[in-house]
N, C-alpha and C positions, 0 to 999 in steps of 0.2 A: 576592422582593425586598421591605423593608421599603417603606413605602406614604409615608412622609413628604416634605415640599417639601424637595430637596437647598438647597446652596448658591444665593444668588442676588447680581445685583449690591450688592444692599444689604446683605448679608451680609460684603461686602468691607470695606466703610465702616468706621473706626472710631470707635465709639459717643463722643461725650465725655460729661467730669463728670455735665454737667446735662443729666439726662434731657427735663424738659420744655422746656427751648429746643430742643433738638436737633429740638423736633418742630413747629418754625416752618411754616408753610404754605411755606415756597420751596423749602428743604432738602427736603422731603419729593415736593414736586412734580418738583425736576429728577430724581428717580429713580423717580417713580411708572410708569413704562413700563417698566423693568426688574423690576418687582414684581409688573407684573400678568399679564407671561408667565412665570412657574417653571417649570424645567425636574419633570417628576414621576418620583417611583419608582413610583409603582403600576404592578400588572400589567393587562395587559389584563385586562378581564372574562370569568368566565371564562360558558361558553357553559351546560356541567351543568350538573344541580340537585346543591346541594350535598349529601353525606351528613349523614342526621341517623336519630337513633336513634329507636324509637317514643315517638311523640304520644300522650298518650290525651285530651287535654282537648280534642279537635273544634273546635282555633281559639277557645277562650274564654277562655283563657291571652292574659293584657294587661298591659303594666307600662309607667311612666312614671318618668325619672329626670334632671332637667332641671342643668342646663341644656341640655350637651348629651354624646357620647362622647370627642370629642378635648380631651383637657385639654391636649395643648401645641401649643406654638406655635414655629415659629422664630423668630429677630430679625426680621425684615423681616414675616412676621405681626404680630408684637406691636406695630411702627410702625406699621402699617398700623393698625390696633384705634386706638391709643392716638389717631393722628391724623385721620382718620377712621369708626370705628367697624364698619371692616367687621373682620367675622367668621370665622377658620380654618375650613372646610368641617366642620360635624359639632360647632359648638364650642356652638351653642347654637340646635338644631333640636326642641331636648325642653321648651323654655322656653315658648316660644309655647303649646302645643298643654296645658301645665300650667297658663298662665295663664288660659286662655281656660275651665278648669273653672268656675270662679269667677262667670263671667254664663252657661254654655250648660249648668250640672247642670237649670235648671229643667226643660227638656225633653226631658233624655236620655235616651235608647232603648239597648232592647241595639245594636240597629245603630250606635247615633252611636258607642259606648263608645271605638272605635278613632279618633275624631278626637279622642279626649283623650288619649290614650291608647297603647302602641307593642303593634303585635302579638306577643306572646311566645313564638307557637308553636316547635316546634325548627326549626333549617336554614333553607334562605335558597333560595328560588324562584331557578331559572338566569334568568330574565329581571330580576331584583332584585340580580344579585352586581355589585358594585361594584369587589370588587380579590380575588385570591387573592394569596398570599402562603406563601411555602416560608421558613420564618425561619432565617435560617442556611445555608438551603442543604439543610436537612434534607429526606427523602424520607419520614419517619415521623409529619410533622403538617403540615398547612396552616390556612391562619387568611384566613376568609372573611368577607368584612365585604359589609354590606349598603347599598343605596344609600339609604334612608329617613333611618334614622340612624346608618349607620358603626358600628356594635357587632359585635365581631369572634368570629367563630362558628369556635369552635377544634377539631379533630376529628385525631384520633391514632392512629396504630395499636397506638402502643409506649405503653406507661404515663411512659416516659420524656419520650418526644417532645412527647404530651399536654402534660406541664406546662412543656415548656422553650417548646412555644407560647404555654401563658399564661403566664410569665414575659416572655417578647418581648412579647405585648399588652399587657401591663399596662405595660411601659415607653413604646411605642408612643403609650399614651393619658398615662399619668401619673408620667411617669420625676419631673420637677420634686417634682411635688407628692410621691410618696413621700421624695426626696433630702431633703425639707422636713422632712415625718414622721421621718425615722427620725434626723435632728440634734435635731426636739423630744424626742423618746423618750431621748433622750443627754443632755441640756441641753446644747446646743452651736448653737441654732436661730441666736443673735447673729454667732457667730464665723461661722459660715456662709452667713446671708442680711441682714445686716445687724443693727444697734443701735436698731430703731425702737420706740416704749416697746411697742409692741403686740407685738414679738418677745420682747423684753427680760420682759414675762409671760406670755407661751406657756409659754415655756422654766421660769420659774419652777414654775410650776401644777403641769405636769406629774414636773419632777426633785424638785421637793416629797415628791409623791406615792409614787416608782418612783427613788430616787438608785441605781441600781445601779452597778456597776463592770464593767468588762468581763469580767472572771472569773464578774461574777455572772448574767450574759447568757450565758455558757456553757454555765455548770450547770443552769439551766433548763432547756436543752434538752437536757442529756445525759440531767437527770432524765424526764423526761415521755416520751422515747425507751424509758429501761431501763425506767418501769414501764407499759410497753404492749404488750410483748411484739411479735409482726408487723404491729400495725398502727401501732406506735409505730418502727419500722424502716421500713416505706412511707411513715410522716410524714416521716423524714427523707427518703429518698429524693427523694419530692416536693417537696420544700424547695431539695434541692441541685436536681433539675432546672434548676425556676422561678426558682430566683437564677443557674443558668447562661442561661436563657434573656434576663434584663435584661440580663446582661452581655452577652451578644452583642450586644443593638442598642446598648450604650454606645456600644462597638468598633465597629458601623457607625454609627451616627451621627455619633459623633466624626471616623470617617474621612474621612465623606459629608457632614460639616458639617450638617448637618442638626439635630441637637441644640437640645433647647429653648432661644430665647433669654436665659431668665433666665439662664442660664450665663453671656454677657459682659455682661449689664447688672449683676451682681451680682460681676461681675471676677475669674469663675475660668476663663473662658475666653477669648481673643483675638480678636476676627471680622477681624483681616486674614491673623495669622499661622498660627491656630490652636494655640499654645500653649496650654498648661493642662490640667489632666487633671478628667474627673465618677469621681469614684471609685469602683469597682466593688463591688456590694454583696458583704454577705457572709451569713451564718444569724443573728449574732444582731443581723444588722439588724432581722431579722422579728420577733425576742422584747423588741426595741424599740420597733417599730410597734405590736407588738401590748400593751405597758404603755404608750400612747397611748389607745388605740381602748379597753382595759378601762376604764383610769380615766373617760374621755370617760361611758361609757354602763352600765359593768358593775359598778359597784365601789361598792354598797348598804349606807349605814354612816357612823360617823364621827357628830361632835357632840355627843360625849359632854357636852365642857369646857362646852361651851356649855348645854348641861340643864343641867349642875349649876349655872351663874351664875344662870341664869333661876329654878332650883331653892329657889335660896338667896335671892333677891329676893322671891319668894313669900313665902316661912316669916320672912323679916325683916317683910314689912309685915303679914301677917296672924298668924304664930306657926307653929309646926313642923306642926300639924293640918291648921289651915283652909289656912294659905299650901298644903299639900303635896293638898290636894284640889283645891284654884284648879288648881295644876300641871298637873293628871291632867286636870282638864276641859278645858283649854286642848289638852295634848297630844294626845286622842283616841285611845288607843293602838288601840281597838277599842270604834270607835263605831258602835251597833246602825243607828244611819242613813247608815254609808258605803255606796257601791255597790258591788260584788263582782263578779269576775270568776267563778268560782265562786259561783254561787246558789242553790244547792241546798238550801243549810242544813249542809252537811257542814261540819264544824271541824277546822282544824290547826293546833295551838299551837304557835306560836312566838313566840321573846322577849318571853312576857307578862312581868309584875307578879309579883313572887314575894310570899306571904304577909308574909315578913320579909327584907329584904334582907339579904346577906353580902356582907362584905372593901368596901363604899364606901369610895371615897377621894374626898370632897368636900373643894373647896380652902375654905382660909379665906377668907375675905369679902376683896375687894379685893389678894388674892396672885397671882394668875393674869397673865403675862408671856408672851406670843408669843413662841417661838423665832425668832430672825432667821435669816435663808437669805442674804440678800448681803452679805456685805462690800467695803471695802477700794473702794467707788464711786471710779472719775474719770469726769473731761469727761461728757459727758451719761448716762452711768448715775447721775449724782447730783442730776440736774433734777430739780425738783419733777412733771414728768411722767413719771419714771422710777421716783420713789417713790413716787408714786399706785396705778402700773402693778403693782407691786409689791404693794402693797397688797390692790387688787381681786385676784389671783392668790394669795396667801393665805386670804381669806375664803373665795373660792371652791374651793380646796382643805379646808379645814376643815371645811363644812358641812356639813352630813345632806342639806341639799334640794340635793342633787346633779341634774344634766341628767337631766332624765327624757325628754320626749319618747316620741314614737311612737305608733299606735293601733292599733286590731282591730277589725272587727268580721264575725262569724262565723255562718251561718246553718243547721242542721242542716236536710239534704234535707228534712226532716219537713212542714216550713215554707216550702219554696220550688214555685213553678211545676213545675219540672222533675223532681222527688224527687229530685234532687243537691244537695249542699250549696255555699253559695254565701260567699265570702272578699272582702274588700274589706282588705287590711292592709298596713300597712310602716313602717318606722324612721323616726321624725324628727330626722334628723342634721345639722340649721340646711340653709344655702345658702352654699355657698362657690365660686370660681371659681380650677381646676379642682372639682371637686366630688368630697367624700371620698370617694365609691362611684364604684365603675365597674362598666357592663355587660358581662357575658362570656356565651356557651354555650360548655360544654365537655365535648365526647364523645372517653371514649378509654376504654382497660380498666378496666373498676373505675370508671369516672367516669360521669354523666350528668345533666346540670342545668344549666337558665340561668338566671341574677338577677346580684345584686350583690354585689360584697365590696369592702372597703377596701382603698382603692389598698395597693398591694405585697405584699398581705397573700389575694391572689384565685390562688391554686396551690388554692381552693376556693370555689364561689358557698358564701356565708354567707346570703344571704335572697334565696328564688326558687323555682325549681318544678324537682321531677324529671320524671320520665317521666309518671308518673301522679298525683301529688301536689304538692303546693304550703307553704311553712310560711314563716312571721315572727315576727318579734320584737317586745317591747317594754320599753323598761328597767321592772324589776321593786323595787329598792331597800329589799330587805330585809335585815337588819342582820347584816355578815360581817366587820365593823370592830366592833375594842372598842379603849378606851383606859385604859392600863395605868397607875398611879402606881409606879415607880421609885425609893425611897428612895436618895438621896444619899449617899456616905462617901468621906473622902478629901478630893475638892474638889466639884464641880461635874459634873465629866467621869469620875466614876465611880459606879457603882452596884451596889445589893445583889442580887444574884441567887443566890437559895436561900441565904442568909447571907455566901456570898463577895462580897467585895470588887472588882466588876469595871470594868475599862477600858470607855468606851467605843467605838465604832469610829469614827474620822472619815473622813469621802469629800468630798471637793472636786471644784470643777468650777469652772476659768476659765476665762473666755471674754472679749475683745476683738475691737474691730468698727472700722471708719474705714468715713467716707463712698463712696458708687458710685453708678455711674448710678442704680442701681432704687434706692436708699435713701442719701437725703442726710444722715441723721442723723450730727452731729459723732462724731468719735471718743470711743470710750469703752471701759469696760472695770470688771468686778467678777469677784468669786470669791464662789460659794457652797459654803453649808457645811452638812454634816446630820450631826449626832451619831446613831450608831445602835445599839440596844440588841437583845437577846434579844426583848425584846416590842416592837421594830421602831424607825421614829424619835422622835426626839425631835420636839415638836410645842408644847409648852408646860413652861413651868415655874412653879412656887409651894411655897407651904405647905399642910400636910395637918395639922392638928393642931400647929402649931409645927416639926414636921420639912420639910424641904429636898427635895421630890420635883421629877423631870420626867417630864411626862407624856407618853405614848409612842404610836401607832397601830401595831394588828396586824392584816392585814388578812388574810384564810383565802386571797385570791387570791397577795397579797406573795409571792415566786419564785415565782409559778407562771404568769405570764402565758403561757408555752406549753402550758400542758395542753390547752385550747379545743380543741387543734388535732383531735384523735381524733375528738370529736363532729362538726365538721364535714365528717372524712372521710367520717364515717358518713352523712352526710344525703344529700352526693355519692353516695354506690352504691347503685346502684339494685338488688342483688343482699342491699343490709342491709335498707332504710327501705320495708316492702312494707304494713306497715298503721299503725295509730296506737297500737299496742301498741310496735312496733319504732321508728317515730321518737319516743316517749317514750323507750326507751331512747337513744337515737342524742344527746339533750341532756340527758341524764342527766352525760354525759361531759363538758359544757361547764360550768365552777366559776364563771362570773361571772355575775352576778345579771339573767336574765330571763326575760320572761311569753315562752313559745313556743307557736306555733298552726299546725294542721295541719288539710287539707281536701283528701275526695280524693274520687270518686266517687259513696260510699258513707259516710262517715266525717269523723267531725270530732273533734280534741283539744286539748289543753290542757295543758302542763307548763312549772312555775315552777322556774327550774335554779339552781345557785349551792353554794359549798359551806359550807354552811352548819351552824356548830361548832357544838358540843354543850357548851355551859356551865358550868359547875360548879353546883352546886345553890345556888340562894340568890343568883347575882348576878341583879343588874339590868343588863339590855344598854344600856340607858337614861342610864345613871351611869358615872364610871371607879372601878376597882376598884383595889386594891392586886396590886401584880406578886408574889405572893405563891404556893408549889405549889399553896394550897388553892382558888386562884379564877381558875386558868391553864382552858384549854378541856381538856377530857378525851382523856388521851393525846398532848397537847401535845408533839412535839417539834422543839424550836427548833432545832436543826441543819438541818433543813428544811423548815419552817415546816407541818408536816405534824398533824392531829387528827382524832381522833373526830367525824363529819361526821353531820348527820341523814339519817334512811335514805329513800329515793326516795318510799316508801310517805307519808312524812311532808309532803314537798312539796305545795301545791298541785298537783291534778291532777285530769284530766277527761276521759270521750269520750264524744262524742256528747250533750253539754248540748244544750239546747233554741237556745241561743245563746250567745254568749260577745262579750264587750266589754271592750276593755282600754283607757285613756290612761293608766299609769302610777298607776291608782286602787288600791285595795286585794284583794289576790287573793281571799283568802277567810276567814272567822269563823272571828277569834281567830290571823290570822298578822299578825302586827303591823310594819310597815311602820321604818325609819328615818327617811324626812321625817315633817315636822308636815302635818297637813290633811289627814288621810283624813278627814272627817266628812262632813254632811248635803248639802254641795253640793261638788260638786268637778267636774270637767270631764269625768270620766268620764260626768258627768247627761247631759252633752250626746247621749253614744251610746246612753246605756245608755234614756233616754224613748225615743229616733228607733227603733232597735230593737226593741223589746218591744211598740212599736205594730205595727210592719213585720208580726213574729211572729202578735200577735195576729190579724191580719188574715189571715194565710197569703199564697201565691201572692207570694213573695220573689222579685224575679228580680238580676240581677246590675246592674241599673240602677237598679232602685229601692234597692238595698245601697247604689251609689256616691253615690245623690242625697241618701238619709240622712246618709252621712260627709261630701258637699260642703256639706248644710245645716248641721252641727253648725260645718263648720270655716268658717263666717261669721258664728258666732252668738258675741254679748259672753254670755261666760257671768254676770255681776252682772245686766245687764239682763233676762237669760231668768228665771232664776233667786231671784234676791232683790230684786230693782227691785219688782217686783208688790207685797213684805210693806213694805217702804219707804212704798211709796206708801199701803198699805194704811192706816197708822200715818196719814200725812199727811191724808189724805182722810177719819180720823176724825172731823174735826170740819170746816167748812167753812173755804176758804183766802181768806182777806179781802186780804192780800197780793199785788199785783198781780207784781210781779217772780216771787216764790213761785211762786203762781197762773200763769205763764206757763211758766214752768220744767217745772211739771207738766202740763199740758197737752201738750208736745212729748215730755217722758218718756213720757206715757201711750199718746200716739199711735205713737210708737216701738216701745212695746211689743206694740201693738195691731198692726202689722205686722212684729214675727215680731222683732224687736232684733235684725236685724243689721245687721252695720258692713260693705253692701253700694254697689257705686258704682251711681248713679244709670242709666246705659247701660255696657255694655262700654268702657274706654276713658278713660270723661267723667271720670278721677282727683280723683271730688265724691263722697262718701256723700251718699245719700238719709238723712233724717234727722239733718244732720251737728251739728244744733244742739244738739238731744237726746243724741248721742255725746260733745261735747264738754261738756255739762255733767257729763255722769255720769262724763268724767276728768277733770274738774276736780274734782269731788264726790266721788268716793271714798274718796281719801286724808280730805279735811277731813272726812268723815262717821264715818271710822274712828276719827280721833284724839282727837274730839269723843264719840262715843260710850264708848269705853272706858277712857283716859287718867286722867280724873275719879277714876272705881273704883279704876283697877289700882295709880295712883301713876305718876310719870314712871320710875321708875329700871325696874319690873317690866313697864311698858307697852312701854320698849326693849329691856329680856331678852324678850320675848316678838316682837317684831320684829328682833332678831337669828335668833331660832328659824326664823319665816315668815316672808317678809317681806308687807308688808300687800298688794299688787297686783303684778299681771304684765299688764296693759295693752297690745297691740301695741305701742303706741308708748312704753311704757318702756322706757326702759335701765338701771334698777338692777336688775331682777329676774335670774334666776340664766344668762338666755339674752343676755341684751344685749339692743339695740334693733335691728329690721330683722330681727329672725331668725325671722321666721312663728309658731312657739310659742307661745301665752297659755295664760294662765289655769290655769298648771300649780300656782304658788303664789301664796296671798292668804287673806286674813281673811274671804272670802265665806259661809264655814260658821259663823264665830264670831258675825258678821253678823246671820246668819237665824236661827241658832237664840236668839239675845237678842233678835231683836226678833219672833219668835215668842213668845217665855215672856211680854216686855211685852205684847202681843195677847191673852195667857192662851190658847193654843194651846198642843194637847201636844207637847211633844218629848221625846224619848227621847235620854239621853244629853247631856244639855242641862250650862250651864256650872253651877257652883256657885251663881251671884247673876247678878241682872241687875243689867248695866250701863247701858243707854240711860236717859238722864233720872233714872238712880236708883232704875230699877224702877216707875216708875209712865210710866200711857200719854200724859197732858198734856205732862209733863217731856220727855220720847222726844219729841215730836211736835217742841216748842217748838227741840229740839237739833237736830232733821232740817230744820226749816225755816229757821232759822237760820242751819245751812252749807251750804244748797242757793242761799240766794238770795246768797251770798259767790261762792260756783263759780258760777251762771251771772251774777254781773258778769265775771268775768274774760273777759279776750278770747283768742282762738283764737292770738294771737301771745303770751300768758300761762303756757296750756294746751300749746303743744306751738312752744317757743320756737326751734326749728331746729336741726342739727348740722352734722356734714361732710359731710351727705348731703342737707339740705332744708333751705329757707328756713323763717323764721320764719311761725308761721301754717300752713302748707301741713298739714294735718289728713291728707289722701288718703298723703303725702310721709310722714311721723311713723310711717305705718304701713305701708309699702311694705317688701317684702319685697328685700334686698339680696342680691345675690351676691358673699360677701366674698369679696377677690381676696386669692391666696395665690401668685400669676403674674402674670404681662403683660396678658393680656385681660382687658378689663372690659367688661360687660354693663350692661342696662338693666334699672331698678328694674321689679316685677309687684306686681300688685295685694295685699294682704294676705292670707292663706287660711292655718288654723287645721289644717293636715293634713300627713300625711308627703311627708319629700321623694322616696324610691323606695317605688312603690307598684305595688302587684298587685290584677288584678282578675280572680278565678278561679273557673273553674265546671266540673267534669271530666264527659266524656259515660262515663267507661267505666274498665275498673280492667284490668289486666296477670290 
């Protein structure tokens, strides 16, 4: 029997208009005795130990995924929460135990690891089962959830039954939140869950990126089916299961009322009469979810338009030479002092620098026009906060410095206590409530492995551990997007392709919304629109020489977002993925762009996946090129977006390195990245010092791994990192300046104990040192734009701040994460930083900018610039520096940087402390190999 709170009195109630009165302390009280006995579905406990396949990791197998397993909620839950703050059993049991890393890494033992931590082992102790569950009624799976944290341990006999159990869990846990996903994956998020500006650019962002039509959600999957021969036939297989299996618990939940709340607070469901239907999924729900989850994390590229402005502001203030060196040193395509995930010295060229470039199509100076996506705005899709919303979900689409996230770090047995190699890794996919992952194990034919996958999209753990192994992710963001110049003929809406004359395609998407309980925003309502070409959409328009072009994104994933799926069968069987030879092949299969890492026994790996085109000779990946045969990708055919792909050999790749570190840093010498800031400091510094020291030392154990990753991910990378040569510069001469003088003192002391942005005790939501914190985010910015502005010129100091932007601060919110989203330091001027005020110091740097900027190149001038905007940043006061949101009062510093769980449902959680690490994480150490 499904496991959820059925019907209850308060489920009868009908909800009115306005959600927050409705939750008056009286209203709520005359029913709180009906709310707090539910009738339950769960089954008795069951007595046996559940079945589970072999173990080899001897209980060293640990993961964390907070907040907690049950993403929904009924109505009378979600009251409950909203009014007073209690919790659906399991909604956030994983939150505490992740916040609490944050004060208790300094002492952690292999023994503590598990009070941070969830045991991962396979199966579920008979004195630990919480509920079994026959879904459907079926005799050929059960799904056994455990009492700690409710993560549902799925085991099958039939390959069938297998996945239509984890279909049923995965609605179980996160029916809402997929129903969410797969109307964003549509552009249809408004019409669905309301008009609020924050929907209003979800939906943009993503339909931007993936306009498909529903024919085009087909074809995806018929392709990826027919070119996979039987394992591309078990894809579908599994596919239809697991969408049979949601459907079943629709059909009971909707019958048993049980059904996530947000269904009548968002008014597609009735809570007296039960009218309204959740609609039943179908297959190319999943190749919707899954051009979600690609674009989110996979999809390394884009930017073009934006090089070439920046390109062209260079060579306008310095001339086509010098301006076009400035460029290069800014951009870092392959800077000898990035950090490498790969350190061997091995080199793999990709999209370097070609001797002489071919087919550029650089716009003329001030011709360049953003394609518009919305039309035809009323009623609140035409607020100034609808067009903002707008706005931010364009940029954000456009840009190279895409969501990176995520880390690794990786220990060959060589090096460790135990001669096993030892993992500490996981994806950093923000905090959202439900939360985009969900926990599964799931043992059936052909299957075996427990971790996480995205919600609706878990018919296979995507990052977790098999029997004997363990592997993760981390976005990799190398360049599988190019943008294409499109010569105009006709009008506007036609273009030359191979000299014909051709139509554009148009695909629209309306969508209207009125006000609901969960979302009061007025009524409203637009229509987007995306013109689409052979070399994909329309993204920009301008002149190229006097001619009429628009510029286009092709991206090597664009219909393909279901090919992934093969790879991750393969990591599931435990009969394919048996050393680090075979799980290199196993994500060989997967075409969107990331770093993967593998640890098992005996054996540790390393492969960079993605399908990554093979150029024409002479372009720069850098620039847009002209839509031309001679500067298409090799063997280009746009019927289905199909090319000439570099060969596996070509990829970053590695087994058994001494260690291996990833934050979305640079894989390896001479593979050239799509963001800006691979250079001399980048947040990969943070792993890659804590590591190599680890190494050096020997006797690794799985504790000392995690206390490395917890220390990195409390460390301000500027103050670790470039604060020291700052201050270096400052302290050259004596600081007569009392304010100065003061400022550097608590900087110094700061750094002096280790620069992190740590709270005082567990709890005391005060940073120790919070003075020195607060001036150096007040100081950043001003330090930046004072140092290099001077030099660059205003108009090329902003092309180059469109490129990077200058900080990612916790507590900013213009950086590519938002505010409250744990992630720093992913993008910022920190490298451009050091290496100019190294060259001013007459320190060597390799790789270094054209000219120094600070003071002009000389050390007096630098000094005079440094102390000057330091003693501006610390007048400013803490309610200046971090002025408050919808989430913190003004001032509140500990607040500015608290990590939020954005609600994407009814329940809402409480803020945690800051912490620089992934949100599901693995900590693994295997005793023994199959």
């Amino acid at each position: 029997m499904p496991r959820r709170t059925p019907r209850t009195a308060l489920d009868r109630q009908r909800t009115p208009r306005r959600f927050p009165k409705f939750l008056g302390a009286a209203s709520i009280c005359a029913l709180i005795a009906a709310l707090l006995s539910p009738l339950t579905q769960a089954a008795a406990a069951d007595s046996t130990t559940a079945l589970a396949a072999n173990d080899y990791c001897g209980g060293q197998c640990s993961d964390i995924l907070p907040p907690g397993q049950n993403g929904n909620a009924t109505l009378a839950q979600i009251l409950l929460n909203q009014a007073f703050g209690i919790q659906p059993d399991h909604a956030e049991d994983q939150l505490g135990p992740y916040n609490n890393l944050a004060s208790g890494a300094a002492t952690l033992t292999d023994a503590k690891i598990n009070d941070f931590f969830n045991d991962a082992s396979f199966g579920v102790a008979s004195d630990q089962v919480a509920s079994t569950t026959a879904p459907g009624g079926r005799t050929d799976v059960t799904i056994v959830r455990d009492k700690k944290t409710g993560v549902p341990h799925i085991t099958g006999t039939t390959r069938y039954g297998t996945e239509y159990g984890a279909g049923y869990a995965a609605a179980q846990d996160r029916l809402w939140l997929m129903d969410v996903f797969r109307h964003v994956g549509r552009g249809q998020l408004t019409s669905f869950a309301g008009g609020a500006s924050s929907n209003q650019g979800l939906e943009q962002e993503f339909w931007r990126n993936a306009p498909y039509t529903e024919a085009d959600l087909q074809t995806q999957i018929d392709n990826a089916i027919a070119n996979n021969g039987a394992r591309g036939q078990q894809a579908l297989a599994d596919a239809n299961a697991y969408i049979d299996g949601i459907n079943a618990y629709i059909d009971a939940s909707d019958s048993g009322r049980y059904f996530p709340g947000e269904y009548v607070l968002t008014g597609h469901k009735d809570s007296i009469t039960n009218a309204g239907t959740i609609d039943h999924f179908k297959i190319t729900d999943l190749v919707a979810l899954a051009s979600v989850i690609g674009s989110l994390f996979g999809s390394g590229g884009g930017g073009e338009v934006n090089n070439a402005i920046s390109l062209l502001a260079a060579q306008s203030k310095y001339g086509v030479t010098e301006g076009t060196k400035v460029w290069e040193s800014f951009r870092e395509r392959n800077d000898p002092e990035a950090v490498l995930t790969v350190h061997n010295g091995e080199s793999f060229p990709y999209a370097s620098k070609p001797d002489t470039a071919q087919g550029e199509a650089l716009p003329d100076a001030g011709s360049v026009t953003q394609e518009p996506l919305v039309y035809d705005r009323t009623g609140s899709a035409a607020t100034a906060t609808a067009t903002g919303a707008s706005a931010t979900a364009a940029a954000t689409t456009l840009t190279s410095a895409k969501r990176g996230m995520s880390n690794a770090l990786v220990v060959s047995g060589k090096y460790t206590a135990s001669g096993h190699p030892v993992a500490v890794f996981g994806p950093q996919t923000g905090y959202f409530a439900p939360q985009l992952l969900m926990l599964q194990e799931i043992q059936g034919p052909g299957l075996s492995a427990r971790g996480a996958s995205f919600a609706g999209l878990s018919m296979y753990v995507e990052l977790g551990r098999g029997q004997d192994y363990s592997w993760s992710a981390t976005t990799s963001g190398q360049d599988i997007i190019d943008t294409y110049a499109v010569e105009l003929c006709q009008d506007d809406y036609h273009y030359l392709y191979h000299g014909a004359c051709t139509a554009m395609d148009k695909v629209e998407r309306t969508n209207s919304w009125k006000p609901t309980t969960a979302d009061g925003t007025a009524a409203g309502s637009y229509r987007m629109q995306v013109y689409r070409t052979k070399y994909g959409p329309v993204e920009y328009r301008a002149t190229v020489g006097g001619k009429k072009v628009a510029y286009t994104t092709l991206r090597s994933s664009y219909m393909h977002e279901a090919d992934s799926i093969i790879g991750f069968q393969m990591l599931n069987d435990p009969d394919y993925v048996k050393s680090p030879g075979t799980f290199q092949s196993a994500v060989q299969h997967i075409n969107y762009t990331f770093n993967w890492f593998y640890a098992d026994s005996s054996h540790t790996a390393y492969y960079n996946s993605g399908d990554n085109p093979v150029r024409a000779a002479g372009v720069d990946a850098e620039f847009p090129v002209w839509a031309q045969a001679a500067y298409e990708w090799r063997n280009w055919d746009p019927t289905t977006n199909t090319a000439s792909y570099t060969p596996p050999s070509a990829h970053p790749n590695s087994i058994d390195q001494d260690y291996y570190i990833s934050w979305n840093n640079k894989q390896a010498k001479d593979y050239t990245t799509a963001p800006w800031g691979d250079g001399s400091v980048h947040r990969g510094n943070l792993l890659e010092d804590r590591v190599k020291k680890l190494v050096a030392a020997g006797g690794v154990t799985r504790s000392s791994l995690t206390k490395a990753m917890a220390d990195a991910a409390l460390a301000d990378l500027r103050a670790e990192d470039v604060l020291p040569k700052l201050l270096k510069v400052i302290n050259s001469s004596t600081v007569t300046d009392t304010t100065a003088a003061a400022a550097v003192t608590k900087l110094s002391d700061w750094v002096t104990a280790g620069a992190k942005r740590k709270e005082t005790s567990a709890g005391s939501k005060a940073y120790a040192n919070a003075d020195a914190i607060r001036i150096l985010d007040a100081w950043w910015p001003l330090l930046v734009k004072a140092e290099f502005e001077p030099g660059l010129g205003t108009d090329l100091y902003t092309a180059f701040s469109n490129n990077l932007p200058i900080d990612e601060s916790p507590s900013a919110a213009h950086g590519p994460t938002g505010a409250h989203a744990g992630s720093s330091f992913q993008y910022g001027w920190w490298s451009y930083v050091d290496k100019d005020i190294r060259a001013v110091l007459g320190e060597s740097v390799q790789g270094g900018l054209s000219q120094k900027y600070c003071g002009g190149g000389t050390l007096s001038a630098c000094r005079d610039t440094l102390i000057s905007t330091l003693k501006t940043a610390a007048g400013l006061t803490a309610a200046q520096v971090y002025p408050g949101d919808d989430q913190c009062s003004a001032a509140d510093q500990w607040c500015a940087d608290s990590i939020v769980q954005r609600t994407l449902g009814g329940i809402k959680h409480g803020k945690i402390t800051w912490q620089n690490r992934p949100t599901y994480q693995q900590v693994v150490e295997y005793t023994s190999h199959r």
